[in-house]
Structure formats: structure tokens, C-alpha cells
C-alpha positions, 0 to 999 in steps of 0.5 A, spaced: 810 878 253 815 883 256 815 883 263 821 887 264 824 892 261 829 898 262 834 902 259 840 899 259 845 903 255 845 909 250 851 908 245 854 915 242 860 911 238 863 904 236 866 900 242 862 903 247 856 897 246 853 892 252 855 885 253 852 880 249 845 877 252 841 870 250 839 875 243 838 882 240 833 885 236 835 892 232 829 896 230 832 900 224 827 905 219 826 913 217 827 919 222 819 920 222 818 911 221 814 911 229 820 907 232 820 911 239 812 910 240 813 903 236 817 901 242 813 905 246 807 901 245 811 894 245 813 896 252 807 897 254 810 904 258 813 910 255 821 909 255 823 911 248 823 918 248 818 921 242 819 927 239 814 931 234 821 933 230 823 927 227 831 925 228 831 925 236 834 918 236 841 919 235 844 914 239 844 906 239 840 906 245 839 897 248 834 897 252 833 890 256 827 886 255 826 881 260 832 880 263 834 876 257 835 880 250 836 887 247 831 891 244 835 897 240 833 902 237 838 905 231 837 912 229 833 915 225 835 914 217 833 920 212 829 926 213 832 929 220 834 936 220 841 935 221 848 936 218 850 932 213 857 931 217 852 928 223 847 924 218 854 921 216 856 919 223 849 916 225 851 912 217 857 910 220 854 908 227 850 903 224 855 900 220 859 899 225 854 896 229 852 891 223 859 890 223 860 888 230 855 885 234 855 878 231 851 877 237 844 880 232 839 876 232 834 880 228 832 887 225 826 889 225 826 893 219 819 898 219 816 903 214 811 908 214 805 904 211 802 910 208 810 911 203 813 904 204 820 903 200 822 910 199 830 910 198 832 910 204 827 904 206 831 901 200 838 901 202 837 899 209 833 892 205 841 892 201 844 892 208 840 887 210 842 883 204 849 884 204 850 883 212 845 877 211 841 879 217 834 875 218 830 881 219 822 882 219 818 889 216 814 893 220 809 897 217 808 903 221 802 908 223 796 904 220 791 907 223 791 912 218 789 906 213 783 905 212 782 897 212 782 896 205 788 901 204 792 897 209 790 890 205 793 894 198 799 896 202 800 889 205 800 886 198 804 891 196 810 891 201 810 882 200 810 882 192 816 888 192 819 884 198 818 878 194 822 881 188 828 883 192 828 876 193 826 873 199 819 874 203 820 876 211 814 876 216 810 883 214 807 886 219 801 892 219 801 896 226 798 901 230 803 904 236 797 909 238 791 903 237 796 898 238 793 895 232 799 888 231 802 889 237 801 883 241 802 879 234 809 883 233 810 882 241 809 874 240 813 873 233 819 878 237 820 873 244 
């Protein structure tokens, strides 16, 4: 259960990140994947800015959660309107914060449940493997599933996981109707 959160440090480049708590739990997707609201609706109160433009997310920001780990939100991947220069930069951020925050627990990678695996998705899974990331995969806006659909896109997302090799937990959520979030909450903490 969270308890307590706030935000503790927003990172514009390299070397500029927190001291390490007990863990850290980065949640990395898309520009339009729900991670602000995602993270929202964990918190349980508006903390992450949402934005109906996708890409708002442009930082690496660390909120502490429970006095004792990270909840970070990477930017955004993807669609954004943004230059490519600035796309880079954000790449390069994320790449450096793999490189060195050994103190990373977990990566919850999320996807759109209704367009899982679409490239972008593919090469953060490439990420995760080369830097042998425990990770897990949220399967965002399932609301927009019927329960059936979501049944065929679970199967789905597990057997192409399965194919790349590994099989993390999946889990479908809903940040608006908080459909999986006390599932994903406890698996979290």
C-alpha cells in the first residue's frame, strides 16, 4: 500500500539523479502509453502531470514512495511532437540512467493494451535484455477492452514475451477505472 509519496527530484541530464533509496522502480513506455495517469492513479492523487499532448514527460522525474523507494517516470518514447535533436536527448538520458543507477530495481515496461509491441515497445524489450533489467509489463487503458479483447491481448503480449525469451508478470490496467491497480501496487511494494 502507498502511504506516502512526493516528488522528490526532477533530472534534466546525466549526474544530476538522487541518492539511492532501499529500491527504484522505473516505469518506461510510449509518449501516449497513460504513464502520468498510470502513476496517478498508483498514488492514489494527482502528482504526475498529464497532458492530453503526448510527450509532456520530458525529464527523469523520482518520486519517493514510502519514504523508502523511487517511483521514476522515464520520458516518453515515440510519438511526441518533438524535434528529432530533442528525441535524442531524451534516448540519451535514458541510456545514461540504465547505464548508472545500479541501485534499479525493476522496470515496468507499459504498453497501450489496444497497440502492444509496436517498434518503439520492441526496443525498450532490446534495452531490458541488454542491460539484464528484471522488468515487468503493464498493459495500459483497458478500459477500452472489452473483457474478451483483453483475454486475447493477454495471451497475446505473454506468448510474444515467451518468444523473446523470457516471460515477465503481465498485467492489464485501467488507471481511470483502476482496473489491476491494487494488483500491480502490491506486486510493486
Amino acid at each position: 500500500m502507498i502511504k506516502s509519496v512526493e516528488l522528490c527530484r526532477t533530472v534534466f541530464k546525466s549526474g544530476e539523479y538522487p541518492p539511492p533509496l532501499e529500491r527504484e522502480i522505473a516505469f518506461a513506455g510510449r509518449s501516449n502509453v497513460g504513464k502520468s495517469s498510470l502513476l496517478n492513479s498508483l498514488f492514489g492523487r494527482k502528482l504526475a502531470h498529464t497532458s492530453s499532448t503526448p510527450g509532456k514527460t520530458r525529464s527523469i522525474n523520482f518520486y519517493t514512495v514510502n519514504g523508502s523507494v523511487y517511483f521514476v517516470d522515464l520520458p516518453g518514447y515515440g510519438y511526441a511532437k518533438a524535434s528529432i535533436k530533442e528525441k535524442e536527448k531524451w534516448e540519451r538520458l535514458i541510456i545514461d540512467y540504465f547505464d548508472s543507477r545500479k541501485s534499479l530495481s525493476l522496470l515496468a515496461v507499459l504498453m497501450d493494451s489496444r497497440h502492444p509491441f509496436q517498434a518503439v515497445d520492441r526496443q525498450m524489450l532490446e534495452w531490458v535484455i541488454y542491460y539484464s533489467l528484471p522488468y515487468l509489463v503493464v498493459l495500459t487503458k483497458a478500459d477500452k477492452l472489452s473483457r474478451s479483447q483483453q483475454s486475447i491481448t493477454l495471451k497475446s503480449v505473454k506468448d510474444g514475451l515467451s518468444e523473446c525469451g523470457s516471460l515477465p508478470p503481465v498485467f492489464m490496467v485501467s488507471a481511470e477505472k483502476r482496473q489491476g491497480i491494487e494488483e500491480l501496487v502490491n506486486t510493486l511494494l
